[in-house]
BADOBA-283578 format. One record per residue: residue number from 0; y, z, x of N, C-alpha, C in turn; residue in three letters. Coordinates in nm, 3 decimals, always signed. Atoms other than C-alpha are relative to their C-alpha. Layout:
<nodes>
NODE    nr    nnorth       nup     neast   canorth      caup    caeast    cnorth       cup     ceast   rest
NODE   NUM         Y         Z         X         Y         Z         X         Y         Z         X    Ala
...
</nodes>
This chain:
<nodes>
NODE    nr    nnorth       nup     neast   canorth      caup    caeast    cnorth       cup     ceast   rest
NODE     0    +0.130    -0.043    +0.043    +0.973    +0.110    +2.116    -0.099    -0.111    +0.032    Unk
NODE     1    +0.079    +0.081    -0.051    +0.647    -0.068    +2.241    -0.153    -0.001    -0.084    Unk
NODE     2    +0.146    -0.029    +0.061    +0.321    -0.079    +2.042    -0.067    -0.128    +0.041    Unk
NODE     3    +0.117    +0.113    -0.011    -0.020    -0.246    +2.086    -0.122    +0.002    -0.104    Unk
NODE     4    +0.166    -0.086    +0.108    -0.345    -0.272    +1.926    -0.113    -0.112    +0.056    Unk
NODE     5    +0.090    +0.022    -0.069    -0.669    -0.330    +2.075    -0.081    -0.018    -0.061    Unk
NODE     6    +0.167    -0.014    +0.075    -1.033    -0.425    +1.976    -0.074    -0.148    +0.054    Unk
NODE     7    +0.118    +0.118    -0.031    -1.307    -0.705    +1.964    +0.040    -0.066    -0.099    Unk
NODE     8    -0.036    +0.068    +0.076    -1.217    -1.002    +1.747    -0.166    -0.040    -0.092    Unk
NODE     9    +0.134    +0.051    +0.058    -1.558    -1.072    +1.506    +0.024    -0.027    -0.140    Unk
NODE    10    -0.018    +0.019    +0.156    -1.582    -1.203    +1.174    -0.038    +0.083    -0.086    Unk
NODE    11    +0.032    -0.113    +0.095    -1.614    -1.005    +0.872    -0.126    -0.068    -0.078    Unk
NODE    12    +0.083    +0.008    +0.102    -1.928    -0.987    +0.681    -0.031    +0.089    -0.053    Unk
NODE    13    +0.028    -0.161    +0.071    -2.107    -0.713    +0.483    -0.057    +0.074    +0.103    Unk
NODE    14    +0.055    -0.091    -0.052    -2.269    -0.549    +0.743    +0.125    -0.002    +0.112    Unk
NODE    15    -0.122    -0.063    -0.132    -1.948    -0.527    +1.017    +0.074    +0.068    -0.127    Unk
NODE    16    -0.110    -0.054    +0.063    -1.753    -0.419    +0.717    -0.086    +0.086    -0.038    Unk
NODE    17    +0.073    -0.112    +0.030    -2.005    -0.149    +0.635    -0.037    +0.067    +0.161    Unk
NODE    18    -0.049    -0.056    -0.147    -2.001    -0.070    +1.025    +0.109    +0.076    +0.002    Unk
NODE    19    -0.102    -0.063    -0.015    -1.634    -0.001    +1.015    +0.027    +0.108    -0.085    Unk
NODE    20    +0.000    -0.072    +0.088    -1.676    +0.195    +0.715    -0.056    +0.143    +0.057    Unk
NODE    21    +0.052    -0.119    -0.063    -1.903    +0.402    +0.879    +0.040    +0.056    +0.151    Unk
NODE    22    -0.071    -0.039    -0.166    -1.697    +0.419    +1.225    +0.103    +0.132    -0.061    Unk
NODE    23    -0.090    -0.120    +0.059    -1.424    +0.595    +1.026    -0.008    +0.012    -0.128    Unk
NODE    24    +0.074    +0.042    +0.166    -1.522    +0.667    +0.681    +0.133    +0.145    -0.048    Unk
NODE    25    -0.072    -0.046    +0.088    -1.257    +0.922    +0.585    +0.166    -0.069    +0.006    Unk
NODE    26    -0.117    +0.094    -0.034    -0.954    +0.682    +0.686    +0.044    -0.035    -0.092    Unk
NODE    27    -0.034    +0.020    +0.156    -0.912    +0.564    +0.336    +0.075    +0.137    -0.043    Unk
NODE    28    -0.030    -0.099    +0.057    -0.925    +0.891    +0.197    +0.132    +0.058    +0.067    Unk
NODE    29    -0.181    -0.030    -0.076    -0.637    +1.047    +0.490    +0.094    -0.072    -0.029    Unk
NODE    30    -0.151    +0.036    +0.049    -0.391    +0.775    +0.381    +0.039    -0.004    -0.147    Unk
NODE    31    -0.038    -0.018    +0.187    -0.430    +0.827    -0.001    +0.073    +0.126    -0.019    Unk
NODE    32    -0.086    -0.122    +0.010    -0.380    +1.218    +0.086    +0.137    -0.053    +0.074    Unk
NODE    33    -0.166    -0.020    -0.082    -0.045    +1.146    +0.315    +0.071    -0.062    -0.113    Unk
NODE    34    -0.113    +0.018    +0.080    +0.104    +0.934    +0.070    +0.021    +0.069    -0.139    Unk
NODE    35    +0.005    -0.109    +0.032    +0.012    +1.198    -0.177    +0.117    +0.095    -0.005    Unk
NODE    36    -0.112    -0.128    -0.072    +0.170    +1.456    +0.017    +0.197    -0.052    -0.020    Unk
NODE    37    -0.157    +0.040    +0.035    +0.496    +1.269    +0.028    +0.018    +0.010    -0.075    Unk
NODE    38    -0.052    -0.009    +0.183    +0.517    +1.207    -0.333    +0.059    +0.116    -0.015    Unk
NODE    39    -0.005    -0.138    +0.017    +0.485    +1.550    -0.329    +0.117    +0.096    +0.025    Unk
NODE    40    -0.065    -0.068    -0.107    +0.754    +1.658    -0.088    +0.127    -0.090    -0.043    Unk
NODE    41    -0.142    +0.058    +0.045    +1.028    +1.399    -0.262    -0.021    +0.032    -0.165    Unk
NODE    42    -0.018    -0.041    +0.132    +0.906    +1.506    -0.593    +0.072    +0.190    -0.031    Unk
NODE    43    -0.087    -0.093    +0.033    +1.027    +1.849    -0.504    +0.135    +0.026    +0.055    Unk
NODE    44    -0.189    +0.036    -0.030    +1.365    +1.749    -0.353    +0.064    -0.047    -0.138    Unk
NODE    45    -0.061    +0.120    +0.103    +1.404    +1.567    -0.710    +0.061    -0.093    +0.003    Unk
NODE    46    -0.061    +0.154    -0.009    +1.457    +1.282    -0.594    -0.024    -0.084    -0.135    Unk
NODE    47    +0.040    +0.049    +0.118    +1.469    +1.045    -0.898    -0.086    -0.145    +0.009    Unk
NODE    48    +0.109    +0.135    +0.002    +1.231    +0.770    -1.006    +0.027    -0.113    -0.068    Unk
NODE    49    -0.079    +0.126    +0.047    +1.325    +0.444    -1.062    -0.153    -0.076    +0.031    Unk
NODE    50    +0.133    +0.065    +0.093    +1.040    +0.248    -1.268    +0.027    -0.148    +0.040    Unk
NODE    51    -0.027    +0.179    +0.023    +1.012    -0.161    -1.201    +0.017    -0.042    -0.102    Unk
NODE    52    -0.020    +0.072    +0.128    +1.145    -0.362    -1.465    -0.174    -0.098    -0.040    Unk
NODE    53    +0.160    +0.053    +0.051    +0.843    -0.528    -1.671    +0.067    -0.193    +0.008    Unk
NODE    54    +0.018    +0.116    -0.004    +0.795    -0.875    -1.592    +0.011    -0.125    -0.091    Unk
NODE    55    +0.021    +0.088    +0.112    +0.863    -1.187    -1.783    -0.087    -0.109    +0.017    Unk
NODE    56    +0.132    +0.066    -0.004    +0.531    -1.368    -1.815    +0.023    -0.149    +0.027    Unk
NODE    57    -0.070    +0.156    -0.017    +0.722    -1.739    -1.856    +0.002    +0.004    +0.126    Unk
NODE    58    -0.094    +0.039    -0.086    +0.930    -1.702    -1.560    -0.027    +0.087    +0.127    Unk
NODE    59    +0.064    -0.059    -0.102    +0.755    -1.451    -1.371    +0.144    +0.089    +0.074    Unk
NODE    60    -0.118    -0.100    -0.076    +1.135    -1.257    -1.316    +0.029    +0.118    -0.113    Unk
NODE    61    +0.010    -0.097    +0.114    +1.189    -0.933    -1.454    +0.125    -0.068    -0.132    Unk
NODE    62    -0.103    +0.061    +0.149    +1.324    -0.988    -1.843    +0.141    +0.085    +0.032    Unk
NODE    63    -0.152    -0.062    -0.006    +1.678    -0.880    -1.890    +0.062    -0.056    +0.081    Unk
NODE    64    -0.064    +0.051    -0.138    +1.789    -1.079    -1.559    +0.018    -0.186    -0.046    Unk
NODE    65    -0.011    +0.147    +0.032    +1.939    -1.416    -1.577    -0.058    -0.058    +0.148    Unk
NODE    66    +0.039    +0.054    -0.107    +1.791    -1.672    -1.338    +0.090    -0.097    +0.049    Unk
NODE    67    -0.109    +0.057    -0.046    +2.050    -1.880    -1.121    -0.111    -0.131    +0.009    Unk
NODE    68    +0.077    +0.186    +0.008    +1.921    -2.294    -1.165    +0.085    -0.067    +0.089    Unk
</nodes>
């Protein structure tokens, strides 16, 4: 497999980033619907959902887990 990606290299400020906004302005919105759609399409296979463990604020590793020293 071979991919590229092309363009003009320029720095970002508010007005190029309100340019690109307005080059493609529903681009956001199309990848919020696709991943959407998926959800959608493994939520009716029932696939099951497996939640992240909650974080331990100290140690920054989920609680319940021992940490190897």
């Amino acid at each position: 497999m071979r991919t590229s990606i092309g363009g003009r290299l320029q720095p970002l400020t508010a007005a190029s980033a309100f340019a690109a906004l307005c080059a493609q302005p529903l681009l956001t919105l199309g990848v919020v619907a696709r991943i959407h759609w998926q959800a959608l399409l493994l939520w009716r296979k029932r696939v099951p959902w497996f939640s992240k463990p909650e974080r331990n604020s100290a140690t920054g590793t989920p609680s319940g887990k021992e940490t190897l020293s």
